[in-house]
C-alpha positions as CSV (number, residue, x, y, z in Angstrom):
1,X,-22.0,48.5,-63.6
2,X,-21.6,50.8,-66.6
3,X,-20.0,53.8,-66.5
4,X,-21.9,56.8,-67.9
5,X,-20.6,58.1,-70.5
6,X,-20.3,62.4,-70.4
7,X,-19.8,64.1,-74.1
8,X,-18.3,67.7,-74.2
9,X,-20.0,69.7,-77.4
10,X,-17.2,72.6,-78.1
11,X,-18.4,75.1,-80.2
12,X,-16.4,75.6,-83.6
13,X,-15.3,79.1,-83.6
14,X,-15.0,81.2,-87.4
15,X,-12.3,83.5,-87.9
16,X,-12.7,86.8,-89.6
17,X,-11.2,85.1,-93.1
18,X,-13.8,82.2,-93.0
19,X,-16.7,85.3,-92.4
20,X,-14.7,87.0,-95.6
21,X,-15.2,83.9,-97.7
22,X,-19.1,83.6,-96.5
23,X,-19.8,87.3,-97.0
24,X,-18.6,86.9,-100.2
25,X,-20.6,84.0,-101.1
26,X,-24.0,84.9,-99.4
27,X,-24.1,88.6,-99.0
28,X,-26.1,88.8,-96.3
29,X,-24.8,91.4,-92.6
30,X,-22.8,89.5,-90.2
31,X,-20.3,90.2,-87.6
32,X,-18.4,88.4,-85.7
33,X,-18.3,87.8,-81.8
34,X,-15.3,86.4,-80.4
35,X,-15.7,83.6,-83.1
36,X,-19.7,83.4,-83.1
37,X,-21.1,84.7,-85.8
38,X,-24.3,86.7,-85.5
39,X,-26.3,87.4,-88.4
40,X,-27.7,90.9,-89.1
41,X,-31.5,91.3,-89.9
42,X,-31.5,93.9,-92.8
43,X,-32.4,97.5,-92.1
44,X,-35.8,99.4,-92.8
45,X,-36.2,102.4,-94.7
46,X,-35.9,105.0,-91.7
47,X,-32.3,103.5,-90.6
48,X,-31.3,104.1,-94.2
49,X,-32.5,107.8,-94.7
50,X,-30.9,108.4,-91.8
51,X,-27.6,106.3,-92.0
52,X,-27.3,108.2,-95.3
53,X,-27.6,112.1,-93.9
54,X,-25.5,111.3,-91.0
55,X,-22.7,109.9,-94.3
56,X,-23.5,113.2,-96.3
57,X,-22.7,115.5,-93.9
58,X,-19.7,113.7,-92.3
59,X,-18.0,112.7,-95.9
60,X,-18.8,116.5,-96.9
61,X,-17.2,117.7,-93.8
62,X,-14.7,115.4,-93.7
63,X,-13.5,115.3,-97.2
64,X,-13.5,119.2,-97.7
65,X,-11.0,119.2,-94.7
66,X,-8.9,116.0,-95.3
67,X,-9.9,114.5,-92.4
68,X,-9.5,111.1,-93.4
69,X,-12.3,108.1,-94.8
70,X,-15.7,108.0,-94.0
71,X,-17.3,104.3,-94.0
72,X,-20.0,102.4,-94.4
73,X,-20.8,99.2,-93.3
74,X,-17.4,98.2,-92.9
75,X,-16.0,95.1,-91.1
76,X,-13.2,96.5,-88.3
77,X,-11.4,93.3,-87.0
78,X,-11.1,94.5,-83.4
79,X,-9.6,91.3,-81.9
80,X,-8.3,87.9,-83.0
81,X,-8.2,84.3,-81.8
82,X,-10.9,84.1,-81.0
83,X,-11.8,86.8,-83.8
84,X,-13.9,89.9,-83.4
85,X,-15.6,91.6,-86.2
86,X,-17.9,94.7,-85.5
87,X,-19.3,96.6,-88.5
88,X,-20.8,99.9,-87.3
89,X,-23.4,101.5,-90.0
90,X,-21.3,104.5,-90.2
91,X,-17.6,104.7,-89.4
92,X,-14.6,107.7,-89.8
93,X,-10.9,107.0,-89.8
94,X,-8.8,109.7,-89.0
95,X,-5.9,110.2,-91.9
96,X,-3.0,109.1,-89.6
97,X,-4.5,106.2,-89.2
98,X,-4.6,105.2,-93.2
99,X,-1.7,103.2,-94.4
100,X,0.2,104.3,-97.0
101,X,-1.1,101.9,-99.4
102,X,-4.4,103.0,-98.8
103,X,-7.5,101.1,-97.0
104,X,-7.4,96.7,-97.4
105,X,-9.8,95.5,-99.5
106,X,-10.5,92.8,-96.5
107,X,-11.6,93.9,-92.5
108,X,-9.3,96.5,-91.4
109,X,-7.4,95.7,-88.4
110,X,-8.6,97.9,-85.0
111,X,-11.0,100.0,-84.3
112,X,-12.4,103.3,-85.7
113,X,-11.7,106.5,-84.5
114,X,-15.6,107.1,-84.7
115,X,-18.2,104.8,-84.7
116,X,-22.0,105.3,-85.5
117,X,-24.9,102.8,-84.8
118,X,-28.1,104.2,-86.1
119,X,-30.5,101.6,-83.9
120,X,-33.5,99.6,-85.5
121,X,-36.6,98.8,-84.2
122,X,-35.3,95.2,-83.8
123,X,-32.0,95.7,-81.9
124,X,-32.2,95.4,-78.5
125,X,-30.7,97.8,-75.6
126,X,-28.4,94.6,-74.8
127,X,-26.9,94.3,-78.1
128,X,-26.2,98.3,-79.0
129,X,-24.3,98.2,-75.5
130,X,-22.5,95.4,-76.6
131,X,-21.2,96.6,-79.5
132,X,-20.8,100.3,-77.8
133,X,-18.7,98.3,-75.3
134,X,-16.4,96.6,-78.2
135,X,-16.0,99.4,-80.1
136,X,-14.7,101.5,-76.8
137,X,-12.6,99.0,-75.0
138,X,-10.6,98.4,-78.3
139,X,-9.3,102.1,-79.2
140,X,-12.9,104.0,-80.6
141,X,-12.6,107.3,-79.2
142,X,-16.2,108.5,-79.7
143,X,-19.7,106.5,-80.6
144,X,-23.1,108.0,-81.7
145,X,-26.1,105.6,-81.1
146,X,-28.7,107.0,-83.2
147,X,-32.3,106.6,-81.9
148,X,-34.1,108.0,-85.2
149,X,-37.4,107.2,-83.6
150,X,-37.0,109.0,-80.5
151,X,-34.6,111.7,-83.1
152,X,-31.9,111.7,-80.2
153,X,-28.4,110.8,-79.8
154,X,-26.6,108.8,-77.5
155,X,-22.6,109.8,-77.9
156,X,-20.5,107.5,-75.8
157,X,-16.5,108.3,-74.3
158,X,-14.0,105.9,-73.8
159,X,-14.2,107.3,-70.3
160,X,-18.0,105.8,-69.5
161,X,-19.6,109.0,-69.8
162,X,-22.5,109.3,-72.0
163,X,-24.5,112.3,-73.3
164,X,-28.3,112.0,-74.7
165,X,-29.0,114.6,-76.9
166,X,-32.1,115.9,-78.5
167,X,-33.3,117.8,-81.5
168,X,-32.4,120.9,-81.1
169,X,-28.8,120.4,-79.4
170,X,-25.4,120.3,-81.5
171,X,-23.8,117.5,-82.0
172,X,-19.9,117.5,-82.4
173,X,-16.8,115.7,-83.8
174,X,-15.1,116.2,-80.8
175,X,-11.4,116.4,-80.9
176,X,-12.1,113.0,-83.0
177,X,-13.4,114.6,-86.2
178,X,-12.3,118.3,-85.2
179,X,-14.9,121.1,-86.3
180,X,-17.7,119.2,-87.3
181,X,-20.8,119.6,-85.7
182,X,-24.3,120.2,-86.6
183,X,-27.9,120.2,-85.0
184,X,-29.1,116.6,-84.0
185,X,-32.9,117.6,-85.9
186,X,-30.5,118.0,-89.2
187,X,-30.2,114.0,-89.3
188,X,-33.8,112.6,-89.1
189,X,-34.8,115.7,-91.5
């Protein structure tokens, strides 16, 4: 009598410098998920007019005051082995935070001090929270989920409390980007 035999697939895991190499050779989005990579379906036109008013009046508030950096579609390496790399559309790093030498031309290592996911119509509920989830659990002290359809704002605390707000509420930096605000129907104008 044979013995059956039993095969074990394990999945090969990619580190954030292997996703560095492949960004750099097929531009397309991806992050990384504890070593699984996930590719990125481009964004539409409504995610980009409004990822790019939520930049223009962060980076004018921001730089005016010496806040810190304002960021696009930058990779934050949030954990490693197995690696996990989250790239929200719109990102602010306070100026404590910046080395001396000034921001890596590769991932930078931990979390934002703000993140901002403006949601498209193909991401589901599941994978915002996600990424809500990793971005608070590894040091971001404030998230925006931008719903530009709906033109209202989720803003998420490290503390699990969440805040929806519409059109004609103000929307604030918190203590994280101190003094900004402005009035949610100002983004998806």
């Amino acid at each position: 009598m044979a013995l059956a035999e039993t095969t074990t697939q394990t999945k090969t895991l990619m580190t954030a410098e292997e996703l560095w190499q492949l960004v750099e050779r097929n531009p397309q989005s991806y992050e990384l998920v504890e070593g699984e990579l996930i590719e990125m379906t481009p964004p539409g036109g409504i995610h980009g007019k409004t990822t790019v008013r939520l930049v223009v009046l962060l980076q004018n508030f921001v730089s005016s005051n010496q806040l810190g950096e304002v960021l696009v579609e930058t990779g934050f390496l949030l954990t490693a082995q197995p690696d996990t790399v989250r790239s929200p559309d719109v990102s602010f790093i306070a100026a404590k935070k910046i080395p001396a030498e000034g921001l890596p031309d590769g991932y930078i290592s931990g979390a934002p001090d703000l993140a901002i996911e403006v949601v498209s119509p193909n991401d589901t509920a599941s994978m915002i929270q996600d990424k809500v989830q990793d971005y608070l659990i590894h040091g971001t002290q404030l998230v925006w989920v931008v719903y530009p359809q709906q033109r209202m704002i989720t803003v998420y605390h490290p503390d699990g409390t969440a805040r929806t707000l519409g059109e004609a509420e103000t929307l604030s930096g918190e203590a994280v980007v101190p003094g900004f605000s402005c009035q949610v129907s100002e983004i998806f104008d």
